[in-house]
C-alpha angles and dihedrals in degrees: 000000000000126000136256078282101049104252125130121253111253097024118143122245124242110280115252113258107235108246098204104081085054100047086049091059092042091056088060087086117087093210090054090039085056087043103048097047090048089052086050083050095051092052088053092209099135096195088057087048081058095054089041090056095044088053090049086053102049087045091057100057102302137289101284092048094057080039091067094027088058095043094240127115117268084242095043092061084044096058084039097052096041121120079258094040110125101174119189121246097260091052087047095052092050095054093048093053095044088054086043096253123119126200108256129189118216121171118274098236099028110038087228113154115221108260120271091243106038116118099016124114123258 
């Protein structure tokens, strides 16, 4: 018996294709990487930013890589990067830098970023 589209009853449907192997080589790419942790940001959920920051470092060359790179344990960034993970702001700043991203500040209504040469000395 088949249906109104002429496929047979019962029949399975396609198997899913796993995502992860693409975001990972998308995040290759430091302007999705950039992309893809402010949208974590917006959406202010800080164990999503977690997950956010562990795919940008596998996707970077894996967590122990960013782990040297940022001067922290591979099980430190583990246990950093965790679902509990609450890392201070050093330890933040180091992962972000090891994985090319920086902290920015924008304002909160407009979106402007600070200008490149406020607050710098003269």
């Amino acid at each position: 018996m088949t249906t109104s589209k002429g496929q047979k009853r019962g029949a399975k449907a396609p198997a899913s294709v796993p995502h992860r192997p693409k975001l990972l080589e998308w995040l290759k790419d430091p302007r999705n990487a950039v992309a893809y942790v402010e949208a974590v940001l917006d959406e202010g959920d800080s164990k999503g930013l977690m997950q956010a920051l562990r795919n940008v470092a596998e996707a970077q060359g894996g967590i122990a890589a960013v782990a040297e790179r940022a001067g922290l344990s591979r099980e430190t960034l583990y246990r950093t990067l965790s679902k509990r993970g609450n890392p201070q702001l050093m330890s933040l700043t180091r992962i972000l830098g090891a994985t090319g991203l920086r902290l920015s500040v924008t304002h909160a209504h407009t979106g402007v970023p600070r200008s490149p040469r406020a607050g710098r000395a003269a």
